[in-house]
C-alpha atoms as a printed R data frame, in Angstrom:
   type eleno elety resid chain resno        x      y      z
1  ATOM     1    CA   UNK     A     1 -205.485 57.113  7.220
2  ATOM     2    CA   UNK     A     2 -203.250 59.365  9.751
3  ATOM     3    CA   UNK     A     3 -201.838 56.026 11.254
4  ATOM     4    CA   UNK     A     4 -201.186 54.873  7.949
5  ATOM     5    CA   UNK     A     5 -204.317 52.608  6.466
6  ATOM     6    CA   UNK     A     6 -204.827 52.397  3.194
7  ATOM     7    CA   UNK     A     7 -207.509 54.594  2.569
8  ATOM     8    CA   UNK     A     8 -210.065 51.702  1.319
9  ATOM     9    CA   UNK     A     9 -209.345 50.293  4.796
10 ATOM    10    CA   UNK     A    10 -210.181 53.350  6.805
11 ATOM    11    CA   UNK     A    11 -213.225 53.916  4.489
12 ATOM    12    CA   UNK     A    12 -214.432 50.048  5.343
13 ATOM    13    CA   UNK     A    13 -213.942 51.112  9.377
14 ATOM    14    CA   UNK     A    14 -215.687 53.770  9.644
15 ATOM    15    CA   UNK     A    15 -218.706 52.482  7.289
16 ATOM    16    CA   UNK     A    16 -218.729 49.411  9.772
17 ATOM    17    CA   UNK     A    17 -219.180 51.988 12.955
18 ATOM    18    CA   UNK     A    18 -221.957 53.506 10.854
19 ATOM    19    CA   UNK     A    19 -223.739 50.836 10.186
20 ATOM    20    CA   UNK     A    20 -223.525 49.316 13.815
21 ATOM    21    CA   UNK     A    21 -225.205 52.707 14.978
22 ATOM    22    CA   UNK     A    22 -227.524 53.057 12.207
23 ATOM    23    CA   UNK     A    23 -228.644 49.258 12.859
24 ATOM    24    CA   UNK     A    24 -229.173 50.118 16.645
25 ATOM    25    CA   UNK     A    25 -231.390 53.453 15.757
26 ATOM    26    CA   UNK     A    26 -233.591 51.387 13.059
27 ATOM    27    CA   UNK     A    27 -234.376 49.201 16.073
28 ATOM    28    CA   UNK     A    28 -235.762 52.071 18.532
29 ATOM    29    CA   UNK     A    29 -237.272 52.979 15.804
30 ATOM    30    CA   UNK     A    30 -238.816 49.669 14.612
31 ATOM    31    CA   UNK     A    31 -239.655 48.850 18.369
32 ATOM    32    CA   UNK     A    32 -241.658 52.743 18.476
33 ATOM    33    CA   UNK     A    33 -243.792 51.805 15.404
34 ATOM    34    CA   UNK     A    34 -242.400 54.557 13.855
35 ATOM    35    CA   UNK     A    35 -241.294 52.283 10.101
36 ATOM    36    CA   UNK     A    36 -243.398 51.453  7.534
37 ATOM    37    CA   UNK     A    37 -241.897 47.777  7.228
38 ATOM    38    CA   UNK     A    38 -243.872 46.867  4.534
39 ATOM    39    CA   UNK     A    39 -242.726 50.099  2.188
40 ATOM    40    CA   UNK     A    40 -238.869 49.770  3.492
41 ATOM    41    CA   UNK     A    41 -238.645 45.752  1.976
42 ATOM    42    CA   UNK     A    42 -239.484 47.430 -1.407
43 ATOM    43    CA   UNK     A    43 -236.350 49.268 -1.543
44 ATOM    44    CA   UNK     A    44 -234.117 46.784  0.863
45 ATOM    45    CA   UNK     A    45 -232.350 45.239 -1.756
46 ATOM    46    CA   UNK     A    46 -231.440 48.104 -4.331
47 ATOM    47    CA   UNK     A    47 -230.057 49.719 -1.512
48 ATOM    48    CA   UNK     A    48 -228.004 46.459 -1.078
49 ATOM    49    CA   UNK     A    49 -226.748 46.268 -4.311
50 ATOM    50    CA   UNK     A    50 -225.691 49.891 -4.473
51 ATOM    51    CA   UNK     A    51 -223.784 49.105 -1.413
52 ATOM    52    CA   UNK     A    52 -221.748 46.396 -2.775
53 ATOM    53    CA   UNK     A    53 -221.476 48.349 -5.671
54 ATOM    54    CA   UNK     A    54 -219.885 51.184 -3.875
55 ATOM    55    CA   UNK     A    55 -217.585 48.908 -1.918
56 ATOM    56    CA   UNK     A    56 -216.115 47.499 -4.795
57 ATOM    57    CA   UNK     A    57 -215.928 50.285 -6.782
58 ATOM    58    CA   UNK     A    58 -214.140 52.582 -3.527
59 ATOM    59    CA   UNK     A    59 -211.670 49.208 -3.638
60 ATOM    60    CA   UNK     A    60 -210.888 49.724 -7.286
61 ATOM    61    CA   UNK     A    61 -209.536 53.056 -6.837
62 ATOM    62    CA   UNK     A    62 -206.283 53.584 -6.524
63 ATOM    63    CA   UNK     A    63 -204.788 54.844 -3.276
64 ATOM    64    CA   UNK     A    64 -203.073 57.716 -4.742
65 ATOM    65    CA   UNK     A    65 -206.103 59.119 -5.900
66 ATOM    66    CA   UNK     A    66 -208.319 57.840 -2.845
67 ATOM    67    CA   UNK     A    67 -206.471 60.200 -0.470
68 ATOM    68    CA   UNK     A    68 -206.777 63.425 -2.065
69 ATOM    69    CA   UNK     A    69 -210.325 62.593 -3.096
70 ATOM    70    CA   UNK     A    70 -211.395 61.787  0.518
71 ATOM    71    CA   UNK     A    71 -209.932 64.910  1.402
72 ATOM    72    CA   UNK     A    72 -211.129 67.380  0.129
73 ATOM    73    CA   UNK     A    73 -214.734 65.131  0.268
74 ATOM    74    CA   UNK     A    74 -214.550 65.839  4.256
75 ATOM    75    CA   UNK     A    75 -213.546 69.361  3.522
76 ATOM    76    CA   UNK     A    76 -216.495 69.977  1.762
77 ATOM    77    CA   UNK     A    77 -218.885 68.346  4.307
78 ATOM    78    CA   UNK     A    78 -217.303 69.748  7.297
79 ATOM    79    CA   UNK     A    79 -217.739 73.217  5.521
80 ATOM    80    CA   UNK     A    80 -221.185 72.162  4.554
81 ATOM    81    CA   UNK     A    81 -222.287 71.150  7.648
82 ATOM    82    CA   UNK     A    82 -221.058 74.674  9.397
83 ATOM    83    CA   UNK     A    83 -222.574 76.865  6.854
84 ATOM    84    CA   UNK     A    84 -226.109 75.177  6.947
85 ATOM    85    CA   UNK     A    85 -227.492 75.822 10.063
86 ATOM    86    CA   UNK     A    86 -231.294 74.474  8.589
87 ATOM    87    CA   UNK     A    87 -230.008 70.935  7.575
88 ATOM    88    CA   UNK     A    88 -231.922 68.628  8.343
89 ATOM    89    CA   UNK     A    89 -235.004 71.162  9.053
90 ATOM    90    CA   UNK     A    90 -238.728 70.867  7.541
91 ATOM    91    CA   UNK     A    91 -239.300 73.497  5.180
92 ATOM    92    CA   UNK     A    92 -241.592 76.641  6.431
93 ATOM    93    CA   UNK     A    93 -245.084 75.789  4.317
94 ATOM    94    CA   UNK     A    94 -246.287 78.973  1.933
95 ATOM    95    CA   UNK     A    95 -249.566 80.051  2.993
């Protein structure tokens, strides 16, 4: 968006880097063993649909509203992200 893409644009470029490098971790970890194949075609195509679903509905919005949106969205996740120092950290069990 700082060079001057639409903001549906930028969105669809960056979720196309994401998926290229969440497609090559799903095969180091399909290749370790470490997926349940079986249990993951279950929920393969709802997470499809919701995908699409997003897409269109992110291309629906208009631009004026996209912007400020997506804004203060990475705001948010940046501040998240620095505040949470346990994301992404198994909860201590209670004995």
């Amino acid at each position: 968006m700082a060079i001057g893409l639409p903001p549906s644009t930028a969105i669809a470029t960056n979720k196309l880097a994401n998926t290229i490098s969440n497609g090559t971790s799903m095969l180091t970890f399909l290749r370790a063993g470490k997926v349940d194949v079986k249990k993951n075609k279950k929920i393969m195509p709802f997470i499809f649909i919701g995908s699409f679903i997003s897409a269109y509905t992110v291309h629906l919005v208009s631009p004026t509203i996209l912007k400020p949106l997506l804004l203060v969205m990475h705001v948010l996740v940046t501040a998240y992200t620095v505040f949470k120092k346990d994301w992404g950290q198994q909860p201590k069990e209670r004995t």
